[in-house]
Structure formats: C-alpha cells, structure tokens
C-alpha positions in Angstrom: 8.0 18.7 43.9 5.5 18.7 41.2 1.8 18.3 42.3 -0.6 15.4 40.7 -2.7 17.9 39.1 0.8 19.7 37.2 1.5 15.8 35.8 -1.5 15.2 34.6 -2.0 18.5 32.5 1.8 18.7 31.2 1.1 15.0 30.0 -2.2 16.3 28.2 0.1 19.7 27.0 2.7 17.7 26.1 0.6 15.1 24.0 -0.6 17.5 22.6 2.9 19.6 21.2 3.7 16.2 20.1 0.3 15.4 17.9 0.9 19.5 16.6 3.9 18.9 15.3 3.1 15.5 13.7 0.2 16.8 12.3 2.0 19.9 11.0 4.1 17.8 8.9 2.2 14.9 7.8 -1.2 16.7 6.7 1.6 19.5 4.6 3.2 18.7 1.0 5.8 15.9 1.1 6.8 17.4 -1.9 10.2 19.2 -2.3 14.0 18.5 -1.5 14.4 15.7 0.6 15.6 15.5 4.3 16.8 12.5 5.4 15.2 10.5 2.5 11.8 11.1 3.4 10.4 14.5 3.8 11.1 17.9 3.0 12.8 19.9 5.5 10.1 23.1 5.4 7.6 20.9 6.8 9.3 20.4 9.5 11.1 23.5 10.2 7.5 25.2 9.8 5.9 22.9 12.3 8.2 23.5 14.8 8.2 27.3 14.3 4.5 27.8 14.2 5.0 28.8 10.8 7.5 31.4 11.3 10.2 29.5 9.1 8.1 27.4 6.8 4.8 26.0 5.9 2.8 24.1 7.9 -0.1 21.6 6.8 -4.0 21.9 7.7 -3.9 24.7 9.7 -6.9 24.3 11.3 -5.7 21.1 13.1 -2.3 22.3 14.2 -4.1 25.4 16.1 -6.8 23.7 18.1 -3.0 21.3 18.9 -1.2 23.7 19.7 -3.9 25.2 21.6 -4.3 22.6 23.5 -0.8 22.5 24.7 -1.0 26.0 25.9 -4.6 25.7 27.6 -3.2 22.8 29.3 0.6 24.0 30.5 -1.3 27.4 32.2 -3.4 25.0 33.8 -0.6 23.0 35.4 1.0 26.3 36.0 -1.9 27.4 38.1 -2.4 23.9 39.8 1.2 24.1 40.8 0.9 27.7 42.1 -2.2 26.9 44.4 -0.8 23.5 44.8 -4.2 21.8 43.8 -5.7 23.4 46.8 -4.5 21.1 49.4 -5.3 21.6 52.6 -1.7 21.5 54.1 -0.6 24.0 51.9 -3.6 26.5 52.4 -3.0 26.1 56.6 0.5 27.0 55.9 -0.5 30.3 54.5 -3.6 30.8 57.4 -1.8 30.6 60.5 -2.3 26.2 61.0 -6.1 26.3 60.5 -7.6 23.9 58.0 -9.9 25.2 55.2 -13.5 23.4 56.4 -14.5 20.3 54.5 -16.0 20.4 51.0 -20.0 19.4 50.8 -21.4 16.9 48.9 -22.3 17.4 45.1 -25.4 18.5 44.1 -27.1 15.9 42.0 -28.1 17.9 38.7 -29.4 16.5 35.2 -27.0 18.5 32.9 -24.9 15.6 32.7 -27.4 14.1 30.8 -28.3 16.6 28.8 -25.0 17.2 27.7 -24.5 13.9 26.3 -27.9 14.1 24.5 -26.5 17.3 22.9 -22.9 15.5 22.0 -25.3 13.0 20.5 -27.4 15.8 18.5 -23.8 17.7 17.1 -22.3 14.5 15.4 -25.7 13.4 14.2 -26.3 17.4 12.9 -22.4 16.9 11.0 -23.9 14.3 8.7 -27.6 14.8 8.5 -28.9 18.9 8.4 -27.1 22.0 9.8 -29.9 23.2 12.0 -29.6 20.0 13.7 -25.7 20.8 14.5 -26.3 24.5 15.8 -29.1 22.9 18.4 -26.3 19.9 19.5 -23.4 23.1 19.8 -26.4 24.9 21.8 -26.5 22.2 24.3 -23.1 21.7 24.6 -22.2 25.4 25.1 -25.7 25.8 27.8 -24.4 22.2 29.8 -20.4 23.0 30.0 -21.7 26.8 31.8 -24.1 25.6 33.7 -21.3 22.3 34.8 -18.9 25.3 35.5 -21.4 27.0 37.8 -22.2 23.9 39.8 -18.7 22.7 40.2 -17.8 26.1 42.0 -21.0 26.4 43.8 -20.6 23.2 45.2 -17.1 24.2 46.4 -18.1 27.7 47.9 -18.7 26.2 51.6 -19.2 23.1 53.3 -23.3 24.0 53.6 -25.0 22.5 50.9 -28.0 24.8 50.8 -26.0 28.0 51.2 -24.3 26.7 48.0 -27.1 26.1 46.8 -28.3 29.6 47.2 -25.6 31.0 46.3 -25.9 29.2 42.7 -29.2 30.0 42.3 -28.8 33.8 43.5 -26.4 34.1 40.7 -27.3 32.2 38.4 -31.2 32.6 38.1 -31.2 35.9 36.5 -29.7 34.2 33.8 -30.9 30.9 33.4 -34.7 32.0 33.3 -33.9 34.4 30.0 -31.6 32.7 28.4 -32.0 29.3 28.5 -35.8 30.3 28.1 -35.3 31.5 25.1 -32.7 28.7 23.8 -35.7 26.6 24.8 -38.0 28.0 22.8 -35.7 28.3 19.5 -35.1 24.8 19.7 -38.8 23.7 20.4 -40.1 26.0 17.3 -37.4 24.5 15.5 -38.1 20.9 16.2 -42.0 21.7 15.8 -41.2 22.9 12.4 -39.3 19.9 11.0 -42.1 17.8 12.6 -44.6 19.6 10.8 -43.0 19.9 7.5 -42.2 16.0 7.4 -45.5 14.5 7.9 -48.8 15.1 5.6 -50.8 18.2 6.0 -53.7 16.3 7.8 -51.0 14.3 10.2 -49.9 18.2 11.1 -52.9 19.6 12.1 -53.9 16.5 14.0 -50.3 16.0 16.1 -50.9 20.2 16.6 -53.8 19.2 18.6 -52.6 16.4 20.3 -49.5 18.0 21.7 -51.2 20.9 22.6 -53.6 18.7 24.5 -50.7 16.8 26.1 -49.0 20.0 27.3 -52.5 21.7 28.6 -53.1 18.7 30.6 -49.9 18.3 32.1 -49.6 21.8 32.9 -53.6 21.5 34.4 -52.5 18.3 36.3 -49.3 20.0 38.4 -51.0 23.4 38.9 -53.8 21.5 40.8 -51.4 19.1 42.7 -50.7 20.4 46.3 -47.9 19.6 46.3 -45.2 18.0 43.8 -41.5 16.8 43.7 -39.3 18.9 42.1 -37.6 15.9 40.7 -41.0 14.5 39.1 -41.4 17.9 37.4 -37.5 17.8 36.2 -37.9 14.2 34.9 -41.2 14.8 32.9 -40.0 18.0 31.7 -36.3 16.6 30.8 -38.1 13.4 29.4 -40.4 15.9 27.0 -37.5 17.7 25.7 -35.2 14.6 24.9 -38.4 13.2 23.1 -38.9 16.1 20.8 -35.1 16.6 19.7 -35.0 13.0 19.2 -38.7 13.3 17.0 -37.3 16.7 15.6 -33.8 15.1 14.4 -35.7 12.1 12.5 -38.0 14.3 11.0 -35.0 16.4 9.8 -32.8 13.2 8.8 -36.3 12.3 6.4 -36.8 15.5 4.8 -39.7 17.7 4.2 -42.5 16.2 2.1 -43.2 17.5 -1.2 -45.0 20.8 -1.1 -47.4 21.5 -4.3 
C-alpha cells in the first residue's frame, strides 16, 4: 500500500517529531510544579503544542525539528502520490506504454567540492567567520548545482540531450554567478595569504602565483587540443589548494602591522 520512498521519509519525519519534542522539554526549565515526579508539566504541554499551551526550550532547535518532520511527511506525501515514479504505475495512466529507460549519470566534480566546503563551514565555526561564509558558499553553489544534475540526468534516456538541456539552462547562470563567487573567494583567500606572511614573502608569492597562473593559462591556449577533464582537475586542484592555503593563513592570524 505504502510505497518505499513514503517509509523511508515518514521514518525520517517521524524521528524527527520524536527528537522535537524531546528536545522541547529537556533543553526548557525543569523548574516548577512537578508531573509525575520529574518534570514540570508546561514543558511538556508546550512541546507538544508548538508553544501554543506552554513554553518550550531552545527554540532554535525545536524549529529546524519540527521542520524536519514537516519537510519530510510532504515528501512522502508526494512520493506516494506519484508512487516514486514507477514505471507500472506511469503505464497505467499512458495507455500500457512504459516511460523509456533512464541514462546514465553524468560524472561531475561537485561531489567533491561539496565535501571540501562541509570541510571549510565546521573549520570557519571554530577558527574566523569569513572562513564559514566561504564553506556556506560552497555548500549552497554544490546542493543547486546537484539539484540541476539530478533532474537533467532524468530528462530523457539521451545523455547528450541531457546534457544540453543542463547546460542550455543552466549556463546563463553558472558563468555570472559562480564567476563571481569565484572571485570573492579567491580575493578573499589572497588577502589572508597576504596579510599572514612578512611584507617581502607577499610581494614575492604575488609574483610567483601570478607566474603560475600566466603560464598555465599560456600552456592550454597553445595546446591544440586538451581534455576537458585535465582542465577540470587542474583548475579544481588550484582552488582546493588556495582555500586550504587561505584557511591556514586565517587559522594563524595576520602579522603585526607597524
């Protein structure tokens, strides 16, 4: 009756009712009349009525909770209304012909890049607020562009039409914004460098890195022809190298400017 998809989200909704109302009451004031002998009967009146007949405790915790429940029931709801797209049930509704097969997934590096930014947020929580902001930049820029690719790859059983398609709709966006995510990070990461080591050290790693950039730029612009992967790899290798250079040099601090 229930599809796999509606069990598996009204497990993770109802986890999290459970944890919400938990929460609600242990992180609130034990304080007060007693009921049953161990906690006071507001907290756990207000937990269960989101607050409508009592106080709750860190409020905070008990929305993204409760949240969670209700992000995760619509989604069973809608898994069970399109019953998790399986075929049978589509030919039912399209006269006994089969939807055509899905295509392979593209391979893409955002994967990757989203761990590295994971990475960056809980290091940023501890160490320096700009480093946070570029870790929730990641995140945000890898979970849209994972969206995008998920349905792409899911449009038609061609891999290059989907491909297309992706890039037809997603290209006037990609090239401005993540362009200029790009370079706020890089000028940010550039500056902590910068600022950490001596004033000599700065001006001679300016020249170097400018050197390394001209010359890998010169090098694929008089290639005939080169892998899209190689450029991906070098240029997804260079930007994992200088967060990870910009981070330390933010975990150090700036050097003492007289």
């Amino acid at each position: 009756m229930f599809s796999p998809g509606f069990r598996l989200f009204m497990g993770f909704g109802g986890f999290g009712l459970i944890a919400a109302f938990f929460y609600g009451v242990v992180s609130g004031d034990g304080g007060g009349a007693d009921y049953l002998g161990f906690v006071d009967a507001e907290n756990w009146t207000g937990a269960v009525s989101l607050g409508w007949k009592g106080g709750i405790g860190d409020h905070v915790g008990y929305i993204i909770l409760v949240m969670l429940f209700i992000c995760s029931a619509w989604l069973a709801i809608m898994l069970t209304a399109f019953r998790d797209a399986d075929p049978d049930a589509v030919a039912e509704l399209n006269g006994g012909e089969l939807p055509p097969a899905q295509g392979p997934v593209s391979y893409n590096f955002w994967p990757i890049i989203g761990a590295f930014g994971f990475g960056t947020l809980i290091i940023g929580l501890v160490t320096h607020t700009a480093i946070f902001v570029v870790g929730l930049l990641i995140i945000i820029a890898t979970t849209f562009e994972l969206m995008m690719s998920a349905w792409a790859d899911r449009a038609t059983s061609d891999p290059v039409a989907n491909a297309e398609l992706r890039n037809q709709i997603m290209k006037p966006i990609e090239v401005p914004v993540l362009g200029t995510i790009g370079i706020a990070v890089a000028v940010l990461c550039f500056s902590r460098i910068f600022l950490t080591v001596s004033k000599s050290w700065a001006i001679w790693m300016a020249v170097i890195l400018s050197a390394v950039v001209f010359l890998g730029a010169l090098a694929f612009a008089l290639a005939e022809k080169v892998n899209r992967n190689l450029v991906a790899s070098v240029l997804a290798f260079g930007a994992i190298a200088l967060l990870t250079t910009g981070i330390v040099s933010a975990t150090v601090g700036e050097r003492e400017i007289s």
